[in-house]
N, CA, C and O atoms as a GROMACS GRO file, in nm:
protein
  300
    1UNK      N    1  12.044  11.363 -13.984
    1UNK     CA    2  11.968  11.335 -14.105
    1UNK      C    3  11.930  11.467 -14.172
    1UNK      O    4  11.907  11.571 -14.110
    2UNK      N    5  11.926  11.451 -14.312
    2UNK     CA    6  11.912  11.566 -14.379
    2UNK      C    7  11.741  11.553 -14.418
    2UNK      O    8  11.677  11.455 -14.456
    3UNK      N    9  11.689  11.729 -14.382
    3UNK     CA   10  11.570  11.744 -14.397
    3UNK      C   11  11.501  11.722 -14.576
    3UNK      O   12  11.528  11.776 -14.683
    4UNK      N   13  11.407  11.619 -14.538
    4UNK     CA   14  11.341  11.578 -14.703
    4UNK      C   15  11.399  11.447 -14.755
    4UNK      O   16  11.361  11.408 -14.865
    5UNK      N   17  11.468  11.391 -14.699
    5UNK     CA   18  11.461  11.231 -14.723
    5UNK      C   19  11.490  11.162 -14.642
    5UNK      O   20  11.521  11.199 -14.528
    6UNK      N   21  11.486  11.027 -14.687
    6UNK     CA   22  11.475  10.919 -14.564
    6UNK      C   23  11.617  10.824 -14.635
    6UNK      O   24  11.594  10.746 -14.728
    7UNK      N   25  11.727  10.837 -14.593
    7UNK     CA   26  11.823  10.683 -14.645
    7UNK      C   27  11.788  10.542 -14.595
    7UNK      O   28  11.763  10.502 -14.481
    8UNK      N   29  11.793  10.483 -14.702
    8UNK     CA   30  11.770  10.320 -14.645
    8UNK      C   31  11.876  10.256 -14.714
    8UNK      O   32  11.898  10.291 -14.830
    9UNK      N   33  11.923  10.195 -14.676
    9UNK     CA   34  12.068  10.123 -14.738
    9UNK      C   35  12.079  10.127 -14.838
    9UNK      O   36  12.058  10.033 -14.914
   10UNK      N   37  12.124  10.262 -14.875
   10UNK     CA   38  12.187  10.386 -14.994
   10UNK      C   39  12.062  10.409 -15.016
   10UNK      O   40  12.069  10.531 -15.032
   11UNK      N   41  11.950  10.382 -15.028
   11UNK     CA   42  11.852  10.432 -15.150
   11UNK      C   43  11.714  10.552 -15.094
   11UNK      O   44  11.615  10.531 -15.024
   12UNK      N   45  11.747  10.634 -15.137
   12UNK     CA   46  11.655  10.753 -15.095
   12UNK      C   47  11.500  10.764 -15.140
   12UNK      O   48  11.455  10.739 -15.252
   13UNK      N   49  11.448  10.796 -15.057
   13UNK     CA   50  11.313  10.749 -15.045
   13UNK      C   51  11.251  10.889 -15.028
   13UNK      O   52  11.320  10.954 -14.951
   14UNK      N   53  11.140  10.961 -15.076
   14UNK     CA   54  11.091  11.112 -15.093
   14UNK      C   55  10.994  11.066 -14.981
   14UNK      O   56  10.919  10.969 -14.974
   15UNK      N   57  11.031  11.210 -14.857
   15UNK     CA   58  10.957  11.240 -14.738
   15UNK      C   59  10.806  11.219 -14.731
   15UNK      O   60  10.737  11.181 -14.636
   16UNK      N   61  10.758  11.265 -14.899
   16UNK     CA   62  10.635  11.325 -14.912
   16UNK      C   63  10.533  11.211 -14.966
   16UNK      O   64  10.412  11.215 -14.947
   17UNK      N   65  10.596  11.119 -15.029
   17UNK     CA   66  10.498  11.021 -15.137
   17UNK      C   67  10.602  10.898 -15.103
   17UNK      O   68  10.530  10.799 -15.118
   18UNK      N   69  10.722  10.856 -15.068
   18UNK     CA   70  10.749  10.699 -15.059
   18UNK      C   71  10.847  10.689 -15.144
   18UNK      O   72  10.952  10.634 -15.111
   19UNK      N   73  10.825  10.743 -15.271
   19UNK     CA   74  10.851  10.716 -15.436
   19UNK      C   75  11.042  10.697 -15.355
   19UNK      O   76  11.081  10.735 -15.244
   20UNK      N   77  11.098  10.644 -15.437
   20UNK     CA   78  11.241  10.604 -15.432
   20UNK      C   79  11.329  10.660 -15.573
   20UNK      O   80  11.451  10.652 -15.589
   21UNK      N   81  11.213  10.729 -15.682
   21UNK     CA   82  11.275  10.762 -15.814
   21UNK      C   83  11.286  10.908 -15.815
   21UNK      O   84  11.201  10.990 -15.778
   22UNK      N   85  11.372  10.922 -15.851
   22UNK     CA   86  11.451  11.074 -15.834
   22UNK      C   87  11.521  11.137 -16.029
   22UNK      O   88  11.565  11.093 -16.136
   23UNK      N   89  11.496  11.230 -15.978
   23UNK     CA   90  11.596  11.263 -16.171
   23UNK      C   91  11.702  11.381 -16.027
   23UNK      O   92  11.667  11.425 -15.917
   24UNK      N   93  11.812  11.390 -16.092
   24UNK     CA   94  11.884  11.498 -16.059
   24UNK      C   95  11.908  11.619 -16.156
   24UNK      O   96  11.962  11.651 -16.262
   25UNK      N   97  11.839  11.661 -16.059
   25UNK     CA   98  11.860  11.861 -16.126
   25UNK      C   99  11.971  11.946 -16.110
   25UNK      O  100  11.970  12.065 -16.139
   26UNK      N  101  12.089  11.868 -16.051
   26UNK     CA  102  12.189  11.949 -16.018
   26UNK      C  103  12.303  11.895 -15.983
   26UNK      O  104  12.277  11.784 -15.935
   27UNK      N  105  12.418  11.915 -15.981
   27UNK     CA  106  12.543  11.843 -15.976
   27UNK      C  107  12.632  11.959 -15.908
   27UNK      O  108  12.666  12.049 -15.984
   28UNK      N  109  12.665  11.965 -15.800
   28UNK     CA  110  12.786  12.028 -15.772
   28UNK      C  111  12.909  11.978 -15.713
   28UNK      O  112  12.897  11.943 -15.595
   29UNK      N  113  13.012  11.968 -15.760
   29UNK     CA  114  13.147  11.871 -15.699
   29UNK      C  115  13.266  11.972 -15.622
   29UNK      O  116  13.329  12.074 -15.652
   30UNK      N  117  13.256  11.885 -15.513
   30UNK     CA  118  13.376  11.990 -15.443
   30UNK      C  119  13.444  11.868 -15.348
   30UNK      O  120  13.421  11.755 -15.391
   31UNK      N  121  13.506  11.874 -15.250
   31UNK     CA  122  13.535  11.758 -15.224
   31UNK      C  123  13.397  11.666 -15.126
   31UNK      O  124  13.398  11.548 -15.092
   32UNK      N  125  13.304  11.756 -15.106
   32UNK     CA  126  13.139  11.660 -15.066
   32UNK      C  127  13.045  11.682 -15.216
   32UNK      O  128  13.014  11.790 -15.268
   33UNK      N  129  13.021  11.573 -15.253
   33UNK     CA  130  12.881  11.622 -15.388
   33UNK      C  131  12.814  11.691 -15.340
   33UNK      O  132  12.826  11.698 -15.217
   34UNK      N  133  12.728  11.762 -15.396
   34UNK     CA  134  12.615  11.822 -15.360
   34UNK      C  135  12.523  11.806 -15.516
   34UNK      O  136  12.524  11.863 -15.625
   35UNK      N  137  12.434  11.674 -15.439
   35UNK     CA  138  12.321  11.703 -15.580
   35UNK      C  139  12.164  11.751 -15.537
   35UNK      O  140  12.116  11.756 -15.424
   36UNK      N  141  12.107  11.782 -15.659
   36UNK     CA  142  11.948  11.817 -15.606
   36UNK      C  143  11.899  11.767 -15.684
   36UNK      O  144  11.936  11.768 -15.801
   37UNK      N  145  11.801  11.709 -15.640
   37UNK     CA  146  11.696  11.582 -15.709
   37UNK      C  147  11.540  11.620 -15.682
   37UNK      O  148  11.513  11.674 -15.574
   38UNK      N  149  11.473  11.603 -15.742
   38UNK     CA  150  11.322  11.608 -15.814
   38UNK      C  151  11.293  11.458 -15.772
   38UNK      O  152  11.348  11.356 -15.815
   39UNK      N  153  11.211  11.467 -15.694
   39UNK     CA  154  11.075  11.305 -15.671
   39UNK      C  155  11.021  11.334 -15.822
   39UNK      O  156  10.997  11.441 -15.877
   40UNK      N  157  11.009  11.187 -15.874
   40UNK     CA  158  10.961  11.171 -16.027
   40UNK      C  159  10.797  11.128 -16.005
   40UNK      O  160  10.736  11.096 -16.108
   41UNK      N  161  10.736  11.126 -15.897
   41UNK     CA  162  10.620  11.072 -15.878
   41UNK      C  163  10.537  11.214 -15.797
   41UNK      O  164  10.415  11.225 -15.787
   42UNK      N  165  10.626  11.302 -15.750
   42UNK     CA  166  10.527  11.418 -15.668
   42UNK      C  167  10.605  11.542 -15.687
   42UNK      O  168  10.546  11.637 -15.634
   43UNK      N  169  10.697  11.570 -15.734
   43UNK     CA  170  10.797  11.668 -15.809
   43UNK      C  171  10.888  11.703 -15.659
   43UNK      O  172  10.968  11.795 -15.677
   44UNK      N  173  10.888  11.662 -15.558
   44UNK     CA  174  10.927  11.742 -15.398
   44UNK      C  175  11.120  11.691 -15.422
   44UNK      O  176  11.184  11.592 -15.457
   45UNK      N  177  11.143  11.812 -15.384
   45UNK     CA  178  11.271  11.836 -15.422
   45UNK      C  179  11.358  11.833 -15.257
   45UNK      O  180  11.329  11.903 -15.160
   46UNK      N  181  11.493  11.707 -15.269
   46UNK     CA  182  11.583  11.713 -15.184
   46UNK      C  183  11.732  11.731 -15.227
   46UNK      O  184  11.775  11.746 -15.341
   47UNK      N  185  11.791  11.726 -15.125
   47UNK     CA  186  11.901  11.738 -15.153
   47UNK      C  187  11.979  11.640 -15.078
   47UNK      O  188  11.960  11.596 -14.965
   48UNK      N  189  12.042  11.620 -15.139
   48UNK     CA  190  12.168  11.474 -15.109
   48UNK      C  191  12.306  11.498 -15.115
   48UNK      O  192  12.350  11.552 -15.217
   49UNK      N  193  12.420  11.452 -14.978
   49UNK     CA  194  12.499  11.518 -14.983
   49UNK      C  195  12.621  11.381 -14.989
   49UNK      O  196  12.638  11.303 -14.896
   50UNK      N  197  12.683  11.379 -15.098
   50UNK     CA  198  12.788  11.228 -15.121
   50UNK      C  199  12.941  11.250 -15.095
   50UNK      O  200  12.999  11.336 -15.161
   51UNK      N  201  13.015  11.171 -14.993
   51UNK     CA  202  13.174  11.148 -14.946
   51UNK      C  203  13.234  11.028 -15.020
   51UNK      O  204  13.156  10.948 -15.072
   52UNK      N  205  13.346  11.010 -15.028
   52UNK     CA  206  13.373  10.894 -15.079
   52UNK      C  207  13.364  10.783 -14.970
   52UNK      O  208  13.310  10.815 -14.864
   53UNK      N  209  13.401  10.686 -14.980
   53UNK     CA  210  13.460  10.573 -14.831
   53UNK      C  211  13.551  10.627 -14.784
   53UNK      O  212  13.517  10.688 -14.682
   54UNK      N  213  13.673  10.639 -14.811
   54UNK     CA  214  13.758  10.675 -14.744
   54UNK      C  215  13.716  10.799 -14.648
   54UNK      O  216  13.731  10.777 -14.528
   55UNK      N  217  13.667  10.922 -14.681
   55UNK     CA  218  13.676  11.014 -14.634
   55UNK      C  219  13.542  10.978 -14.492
   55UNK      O  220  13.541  11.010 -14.374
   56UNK      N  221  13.444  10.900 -14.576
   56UNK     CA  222  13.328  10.816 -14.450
   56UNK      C  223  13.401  10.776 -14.341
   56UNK      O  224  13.377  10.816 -14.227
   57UNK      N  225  13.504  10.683 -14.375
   57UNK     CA  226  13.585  10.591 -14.272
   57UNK      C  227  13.627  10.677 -14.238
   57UNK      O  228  13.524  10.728 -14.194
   58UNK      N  229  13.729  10.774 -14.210
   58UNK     CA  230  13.788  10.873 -14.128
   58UNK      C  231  13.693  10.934 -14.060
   58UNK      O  232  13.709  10.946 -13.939
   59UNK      N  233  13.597  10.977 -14.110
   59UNK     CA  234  13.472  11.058 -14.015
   59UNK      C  235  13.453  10.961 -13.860
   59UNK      O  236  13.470  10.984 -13.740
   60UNK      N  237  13.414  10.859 -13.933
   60UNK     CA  238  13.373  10.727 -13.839
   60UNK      C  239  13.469  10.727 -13.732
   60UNK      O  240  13.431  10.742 -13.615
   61UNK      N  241  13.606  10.709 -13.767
   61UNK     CA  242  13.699  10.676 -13.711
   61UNK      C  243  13.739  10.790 -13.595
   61UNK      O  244  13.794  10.763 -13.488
   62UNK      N  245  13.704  10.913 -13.635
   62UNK     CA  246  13.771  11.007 -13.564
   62UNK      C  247  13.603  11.070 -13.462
   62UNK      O  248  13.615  11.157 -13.376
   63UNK      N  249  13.474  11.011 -13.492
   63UNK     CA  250  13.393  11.027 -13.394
   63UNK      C  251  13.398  10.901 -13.264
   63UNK      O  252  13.339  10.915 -13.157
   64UNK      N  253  13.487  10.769 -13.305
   64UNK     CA  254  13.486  10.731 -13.239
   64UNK      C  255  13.582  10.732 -13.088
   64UNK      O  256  13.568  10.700 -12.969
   65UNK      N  257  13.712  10.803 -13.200
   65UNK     CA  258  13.796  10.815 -13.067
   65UNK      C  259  13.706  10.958 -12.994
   65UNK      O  260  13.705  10.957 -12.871
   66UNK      N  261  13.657  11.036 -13.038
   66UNK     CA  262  13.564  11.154 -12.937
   66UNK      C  263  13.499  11.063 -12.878
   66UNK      O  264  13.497  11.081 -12.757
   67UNK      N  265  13.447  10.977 -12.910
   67UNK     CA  266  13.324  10.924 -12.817
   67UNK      C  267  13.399  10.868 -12.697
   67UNK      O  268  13.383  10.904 -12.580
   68UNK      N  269  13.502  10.753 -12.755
   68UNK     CA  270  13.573  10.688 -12.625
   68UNK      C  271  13.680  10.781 -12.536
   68UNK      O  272  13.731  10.736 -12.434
   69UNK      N  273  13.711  10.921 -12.586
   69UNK     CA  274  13.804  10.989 -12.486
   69UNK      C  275  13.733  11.000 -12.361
   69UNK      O  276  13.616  11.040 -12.359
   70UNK      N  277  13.791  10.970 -12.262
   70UNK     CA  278  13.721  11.020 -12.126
   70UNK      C  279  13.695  11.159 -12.109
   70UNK      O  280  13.761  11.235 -12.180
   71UNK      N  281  13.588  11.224 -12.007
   71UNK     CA  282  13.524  11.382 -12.025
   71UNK      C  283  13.646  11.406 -11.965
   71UNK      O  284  13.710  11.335 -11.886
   72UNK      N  285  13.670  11.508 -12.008
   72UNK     CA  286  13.734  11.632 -11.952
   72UNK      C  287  13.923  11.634 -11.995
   72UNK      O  288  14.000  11.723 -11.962
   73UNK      N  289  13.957  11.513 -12.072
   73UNK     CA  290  14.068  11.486 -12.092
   73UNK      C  291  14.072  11.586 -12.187
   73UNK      O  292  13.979  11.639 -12.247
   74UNK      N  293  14.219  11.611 -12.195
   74UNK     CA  294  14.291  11.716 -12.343
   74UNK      C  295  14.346  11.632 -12.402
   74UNK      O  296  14.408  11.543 -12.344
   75UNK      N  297  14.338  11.639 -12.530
   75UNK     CA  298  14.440  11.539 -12.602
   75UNK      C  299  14.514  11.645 -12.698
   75UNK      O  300  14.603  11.608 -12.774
   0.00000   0.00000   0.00000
């Protein structure tokens, strides 16, 4: 989890006050977003980091075969 917010099924919630309303102060695109957002109710500033699905599902997919390889195997 990234320090300064809380995800709840998608919707980001400010550490500091609850508030769920955000303005974004920043946009950076590379192949992960990187935005920075302003709490509209206490000004406390996070940062939020966005994948597409596809690239989610592969993450997923490829922590799971780590998880199920047995210890000590080489693959």
């Amino acid at each position: 989890m990234i320090k300064g917010y809380t995800a709840i099924s998608n919707i980001v919630v400010c550490s500091q006050c609850g508030c769920a309303q955000f303005a974004v102060i920043d946009t950076r695109q590379k192949a992960i977003v990187r935005r920075r957002r302003s709490c509209l109710n206490c000004g406390n500033r996070i940062t939020t980091y966005e994948i597409s699905k596809e690239d989610f599902e592969t993450l997923t997919s490829l922590k799971a075969d780590i998880v199920a390889a047995p210890r000590g195997s080489v693959g």
